[in-house]
N, C-alpha and C positions, 0 to 999 in steps of 0.2 A: 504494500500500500504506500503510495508519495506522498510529500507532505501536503499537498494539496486535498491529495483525497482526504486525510485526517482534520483536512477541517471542519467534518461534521455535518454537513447538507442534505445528507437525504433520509429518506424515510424512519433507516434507523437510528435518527439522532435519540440521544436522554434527550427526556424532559428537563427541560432549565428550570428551578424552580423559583429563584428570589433574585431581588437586587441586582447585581450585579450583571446577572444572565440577560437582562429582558432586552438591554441592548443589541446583542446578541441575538437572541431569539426573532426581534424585528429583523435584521441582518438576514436573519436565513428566510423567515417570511416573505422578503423579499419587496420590504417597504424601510421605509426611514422611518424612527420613532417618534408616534406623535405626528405623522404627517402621510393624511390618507393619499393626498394628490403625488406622490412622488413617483417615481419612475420605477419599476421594477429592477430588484438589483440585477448583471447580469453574469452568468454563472458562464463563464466559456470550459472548455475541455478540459479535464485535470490534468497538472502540470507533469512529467515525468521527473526524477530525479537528477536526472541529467540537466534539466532546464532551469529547476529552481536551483541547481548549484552555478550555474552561467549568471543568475538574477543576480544573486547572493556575492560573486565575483566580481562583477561589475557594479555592485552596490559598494562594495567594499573599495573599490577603484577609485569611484567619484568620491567619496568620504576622502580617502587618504586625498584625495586632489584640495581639499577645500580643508583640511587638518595642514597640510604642507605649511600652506600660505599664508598661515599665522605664526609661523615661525622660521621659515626660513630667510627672510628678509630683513631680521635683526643683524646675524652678521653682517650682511653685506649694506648697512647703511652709510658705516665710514664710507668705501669705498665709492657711494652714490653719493653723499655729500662731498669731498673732492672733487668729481666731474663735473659734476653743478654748480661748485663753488656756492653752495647754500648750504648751514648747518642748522637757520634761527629757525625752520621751518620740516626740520627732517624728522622730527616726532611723529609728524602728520602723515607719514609714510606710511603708518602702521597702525594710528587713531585712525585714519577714513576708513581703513577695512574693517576696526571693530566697530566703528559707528554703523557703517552700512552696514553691517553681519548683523548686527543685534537688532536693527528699526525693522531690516524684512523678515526678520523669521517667524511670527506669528502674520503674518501675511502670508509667506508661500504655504503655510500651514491650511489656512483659511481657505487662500484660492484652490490647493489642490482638492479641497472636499467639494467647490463646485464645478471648476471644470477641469479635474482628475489630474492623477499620480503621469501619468506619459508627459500631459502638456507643459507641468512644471519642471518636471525634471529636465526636460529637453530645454523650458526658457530658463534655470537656473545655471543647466553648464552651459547653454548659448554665451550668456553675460558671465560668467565665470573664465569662460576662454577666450572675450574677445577683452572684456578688462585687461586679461593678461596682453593678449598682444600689444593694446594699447598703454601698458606698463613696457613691455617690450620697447617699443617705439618711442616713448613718451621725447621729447626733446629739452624739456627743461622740469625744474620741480615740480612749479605749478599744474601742468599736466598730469606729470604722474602722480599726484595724488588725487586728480581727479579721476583719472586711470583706478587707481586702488580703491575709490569708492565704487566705479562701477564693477568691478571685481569683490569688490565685499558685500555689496547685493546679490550677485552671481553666488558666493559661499554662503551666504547667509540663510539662501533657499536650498543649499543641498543637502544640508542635517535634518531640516525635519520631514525634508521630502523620504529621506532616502529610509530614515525611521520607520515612515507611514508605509512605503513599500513592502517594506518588512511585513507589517501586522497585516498584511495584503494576502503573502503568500506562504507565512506560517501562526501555528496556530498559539493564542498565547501560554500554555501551558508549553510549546516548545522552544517559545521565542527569546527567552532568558538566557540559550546559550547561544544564538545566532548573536541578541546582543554583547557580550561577553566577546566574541570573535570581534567584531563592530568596535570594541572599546578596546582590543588589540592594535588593528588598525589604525586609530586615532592616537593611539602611545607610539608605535613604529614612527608615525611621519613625524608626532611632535620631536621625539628624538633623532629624527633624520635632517629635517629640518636647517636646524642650524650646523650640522656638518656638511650638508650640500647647500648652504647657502654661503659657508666660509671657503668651499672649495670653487665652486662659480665663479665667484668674486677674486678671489686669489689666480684662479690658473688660466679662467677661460673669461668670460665678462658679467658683469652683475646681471645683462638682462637677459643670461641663462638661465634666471628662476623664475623666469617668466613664460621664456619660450618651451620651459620644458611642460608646460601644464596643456598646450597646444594638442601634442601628439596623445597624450596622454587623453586628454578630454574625449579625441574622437576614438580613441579605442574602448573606451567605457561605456559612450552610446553606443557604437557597432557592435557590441557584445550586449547590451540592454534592449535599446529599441526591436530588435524582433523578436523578442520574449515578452514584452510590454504587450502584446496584442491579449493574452493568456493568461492576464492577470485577473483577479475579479473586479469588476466594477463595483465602488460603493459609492461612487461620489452623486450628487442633485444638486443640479441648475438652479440656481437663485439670484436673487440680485444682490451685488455685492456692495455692501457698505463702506463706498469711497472716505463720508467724513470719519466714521469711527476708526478706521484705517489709520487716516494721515493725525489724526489728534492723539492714538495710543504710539505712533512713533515719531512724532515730533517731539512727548515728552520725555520720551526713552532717549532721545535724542540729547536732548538740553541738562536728564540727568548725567548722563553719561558724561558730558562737556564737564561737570561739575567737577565729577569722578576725577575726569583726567587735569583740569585746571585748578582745583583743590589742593591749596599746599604748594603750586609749583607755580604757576602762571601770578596766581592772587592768592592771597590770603585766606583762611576758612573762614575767616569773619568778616570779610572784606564784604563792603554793598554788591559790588558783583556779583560773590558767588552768592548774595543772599537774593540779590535778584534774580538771578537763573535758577533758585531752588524753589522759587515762589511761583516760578512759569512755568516749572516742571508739574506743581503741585496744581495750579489750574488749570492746564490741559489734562491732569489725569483727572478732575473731578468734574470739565467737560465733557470729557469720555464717557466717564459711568453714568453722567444725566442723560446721554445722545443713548446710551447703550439702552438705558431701563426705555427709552420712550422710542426706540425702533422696535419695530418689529422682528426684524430678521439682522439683527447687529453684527457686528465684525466679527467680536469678541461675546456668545452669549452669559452674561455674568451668571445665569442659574449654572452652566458649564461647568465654571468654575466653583463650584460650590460643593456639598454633599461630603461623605463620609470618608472619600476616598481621596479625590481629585486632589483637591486641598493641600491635603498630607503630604502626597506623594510629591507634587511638585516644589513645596517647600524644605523638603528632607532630601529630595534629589537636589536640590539648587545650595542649600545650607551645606552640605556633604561636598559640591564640588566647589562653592567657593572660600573652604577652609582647606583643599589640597592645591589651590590654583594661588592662594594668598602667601603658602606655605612656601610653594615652592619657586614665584617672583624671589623672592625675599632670602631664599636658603642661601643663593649664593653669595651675598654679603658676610653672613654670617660663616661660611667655609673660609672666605678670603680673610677677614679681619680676623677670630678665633683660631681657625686652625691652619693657616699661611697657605693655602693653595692660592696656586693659581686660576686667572678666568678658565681657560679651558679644563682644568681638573676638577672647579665649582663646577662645570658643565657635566662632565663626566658621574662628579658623584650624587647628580638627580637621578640618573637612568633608573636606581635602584625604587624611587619612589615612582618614574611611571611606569618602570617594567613591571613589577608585584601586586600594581592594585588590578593589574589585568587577571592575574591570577584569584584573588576574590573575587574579583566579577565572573570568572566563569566557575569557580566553586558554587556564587548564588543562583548562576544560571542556571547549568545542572543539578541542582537540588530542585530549581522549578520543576523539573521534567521528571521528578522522580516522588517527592514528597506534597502531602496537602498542604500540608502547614506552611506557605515556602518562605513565607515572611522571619520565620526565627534567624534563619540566618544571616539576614541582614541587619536585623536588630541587635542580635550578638557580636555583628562584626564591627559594627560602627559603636557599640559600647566599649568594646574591646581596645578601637584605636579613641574612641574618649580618653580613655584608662593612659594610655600609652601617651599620649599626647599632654596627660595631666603629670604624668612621670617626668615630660622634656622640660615643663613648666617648674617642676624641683630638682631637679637633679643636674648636674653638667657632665655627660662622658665625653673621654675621649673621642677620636674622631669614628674608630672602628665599631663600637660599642654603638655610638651616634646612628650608625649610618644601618647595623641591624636592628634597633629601634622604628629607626624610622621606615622599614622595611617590613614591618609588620604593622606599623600603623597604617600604611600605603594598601598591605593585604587586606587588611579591618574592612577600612576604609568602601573597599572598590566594591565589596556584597552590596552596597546600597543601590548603585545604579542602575542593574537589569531589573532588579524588584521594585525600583520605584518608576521606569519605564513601562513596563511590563504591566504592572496593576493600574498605572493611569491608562494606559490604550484600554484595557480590559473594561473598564468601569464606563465607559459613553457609549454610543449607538455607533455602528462603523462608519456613517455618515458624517461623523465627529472627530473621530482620530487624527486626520491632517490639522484638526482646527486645535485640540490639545495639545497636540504634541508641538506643534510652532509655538506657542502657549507658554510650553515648559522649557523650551531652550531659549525662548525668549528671558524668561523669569532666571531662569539659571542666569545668564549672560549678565545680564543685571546684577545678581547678588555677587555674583565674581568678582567682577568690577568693585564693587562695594566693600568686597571684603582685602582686597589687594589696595587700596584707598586707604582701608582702615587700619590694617596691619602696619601700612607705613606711617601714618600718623600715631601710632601704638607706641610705633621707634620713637617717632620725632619727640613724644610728650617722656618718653624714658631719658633720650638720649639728652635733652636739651636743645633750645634752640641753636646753638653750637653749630651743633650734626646738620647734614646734607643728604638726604635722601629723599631723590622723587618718586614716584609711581610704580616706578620699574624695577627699582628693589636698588637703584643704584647707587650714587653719593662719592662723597670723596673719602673713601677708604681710610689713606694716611690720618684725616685726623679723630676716627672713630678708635679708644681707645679695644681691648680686647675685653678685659674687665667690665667694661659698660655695655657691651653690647652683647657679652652673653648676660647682663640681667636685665637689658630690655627685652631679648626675646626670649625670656620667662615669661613674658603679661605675653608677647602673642603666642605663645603655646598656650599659654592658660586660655587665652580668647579661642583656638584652634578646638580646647576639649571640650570648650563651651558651647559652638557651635554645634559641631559631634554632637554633643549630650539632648540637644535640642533634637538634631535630626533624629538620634533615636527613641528622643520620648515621641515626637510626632511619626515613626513609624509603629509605636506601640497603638498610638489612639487611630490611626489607618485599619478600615476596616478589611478582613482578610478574603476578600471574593473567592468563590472557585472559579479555578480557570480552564475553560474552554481546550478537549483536545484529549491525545491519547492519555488512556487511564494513566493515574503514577504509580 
């Protein structure tokens, strides 16, 4: 039997009994829930093994393509400021792609549940590869960052696309360890990243890391598009709400400027940034008023609500912006503490993103095997609490250090297939592209926020003195070693704090059955 077929469609499905199912249950009926006019879902030929692994391959493609390009481009910025002879503006190399990455992901989310999984994915890596080229080409700064903004609208749509695809063509009880492989993927490029983006720039030319997404893009769609015919259809035509749209990422927009301008540009207390925090907060509460008084809203706030939803995206999103905060930030702490070097700080993160890959597919394959699939995520992100609250008392050595934090990393990573996994599970399948953009929207946010925060953590340990922006940077030489391992005691303690939160809100997440072969 394929994994298609185990999705459960015909005659001898179980009975779905509560909650969680009836999304589902609508699904297979072959209606949207709650919405008698909808189009019949369409059910085409089950997929063979062979086919859903070509999906699965070329999902995993486009992911690594839009993982790359958040990281690869850090090396190589000296070397693009030099040719440009611009530095005051080389920040913005790397803010327009998280700008754009973060404002469309609850959009491509959105559009792919009305006019489906094929068309976005195809206009996501469209603008993902022609962004690149036109980073490629750019001629001066100011182009190529407007190059990298439309290239971060490109990546921005291909996480939750390629997510949705997923919940497309396996079923959620198996989808915990496709994610898990997904969240390998995503650790591979971050770590690849900056070694082919320091070799680019060194040997061959910086707009190497740009040209190489080219070839790459089209071999992802020629291996995707003609399996895309074979998918199921879930999505229904509606009309799409342009204002709720542009109001929920203008203010994601203006927060984000905050994020990155906070502390480095202006002052925290500065009118500025209190202006910008006060425009962020009335477009978000023109949203919710435009959202409750449409009909068919961008973002439906009931969505977002209920027993499950909730939870999970805030336990996913608190969960990755305490390893994203952590890990901006470690390499100050490697260099100033225990004398590495930039490239050795580099080297000894691998440990924290190669291991959390390994909990994540621990919680995935517990999905596919046990009911209960939640304890293990619960236990593993109590676990890296624990561990995280140890970094916050204790000082080791570097060695000691680094399997510490190696098991925090393992803890840590149970949380992401379960907290993906039970949010798909929990809406009608009409709804999944609009979640799940939803929740890496929300993540991207709290990232941001927490990598903001951590350095201000320093700033308020260290004393106004200290030098560190955003990026975990600063001037080294005059960070004593003594002082900055007792400022990052407060952000380990903020790091278990976090933790501790995600896993009380995966306690209060209610535990659905899921959908698919028995466990």
């Amino acid at each position: 039997m394929n994994t298609f077929e185990r999705l459960g469609r015909g005659p001898s499905d179980p009975p779905i009994l509560s909650g969680d199912a009836a999304p589902e249950a609508a699904a297979r009926s072959g209606k949207a829930e709650g919405d008698a006019n909808a189009p019949p879902v369409v059910t085409p030929a089950p997929l063979s093994r062979s086919e859903v692994r070509t999906i699965l391959v070329s999902l995993m493609l486009t992911m690594f393509l839009a993982a790359l390009d958040q990281t690869i481009v850090a090396t190589a910025l000296p070397t693009i400021g030099r040719q440009f002879h611009e530095v005051t503006t080389l920040s913005w190399v790397i803010t327009a792609y998280l700008l754009a990455s973060t404002a469309v992901a609850p959009l491509f989310g959105t559009l792919s549940d009305i006019y489906g999984r094929r068309a976005m994915i195809v206009t996501a890596l469209g603008l993902f590869v022609a962004g690149s080229v036109l980073c490629a080409l750019a001629p001066n700064m100011a182009a190529l960052i407007m190059a990298r903004g439309v290239q971060g609208i490109g990546g921005g749509g291909i996480l939750p696309v390629v997510q949705t695809v997923i919940s497309d063509v396996v079923t959620p009880r198996e989808r915990g360890q496709y994610q898990a492989y997904f969240s390998g993927v995503w650790t591979a490029a971050g770590i690849a990243g900056p070694v082919l983006g320091g070799v680019f720039a060194e040997h061959l030319h910086w707009s190497m890391i740009f040209w190489i997404n080219v070839p790459l893009g089209f071999v992802s769609l020629a291996l995707l598009l003609p399996k895309m015919g074979k998918i199921p259809v879930f999505h229904r035509r509606r009309r799409v709400d342009w204002t709720g749209g542009l109001l929920l990422m203008a203010s994601a927009v203006v927060f984000l400027l905050v994020l990155t301008w906070g502390g480095n540009r202006f002052a925290w207390a500065s009118p500025q940034i209190a202006a910008m925090l006060g425009a962020s907060l009335v477009l978000a509460t023109v949203f919710v008023r435009h959202a409750r008084k449409t009909s068919e809203p961008f973002l439906p706030l009931s969505l977002m609500g209920g027993p499950v939803v909730p939870y999970a995206i805030a336990a996913g999103a608190l969960a990755l912006g305490a390893i994203i905060g952590i890990t901006v930030h470690l390499p100050l702490y490697y260099q100033v503490v225990h004398h590495l070097s930039a490239s050795e700080s580099g080297l000894a993160l691998i440990p924290i993103a190669a291991i959390s890959t390994g909990g994540a597919a621990l919680a995935g394959r517990s999905m596919t095997r046990t009911l209960h699939y939640k304890r293990v995520a619960v236990l593993g992100t109590t676990f890296a609490a624990v561990v995280a609250a140890i970094l916050a008392v204790v000082t080791p050595p570097l060695w000691p250090l680094l399997a510490l934090l190696s098991l925090f990393a393992f803890g840590l990573g149970t949380i992401f297939p379960v907290s993906v996994v039970s949010l798909q599970n929990a809406v009608a399948r009409q709804q999944v592209g609009t979640v799940t953009g939803a929740m890496n929207f929300f993540r991207a946010l709290v990232s941001s926020f927490a990598v903001a925060a951590f350095a201000a953590i320093l700033l308020m340990a260290l004393g106004t003195d200290a030098s560190i922006g955003n990026e975990g940077g600063g001037r080294v030489g005059v960070i004593s070693a003594s002082d900055l391992t007792t400022a990052f005691r407060y952000v380990f303690a903020a790091t278990a704090a976090m933790l501790a939160g995600a896993a009380l809100l995966l306690v209060r997440m209610e535990e659905r059955p899921l959908t698919g072969p028995p466990a």
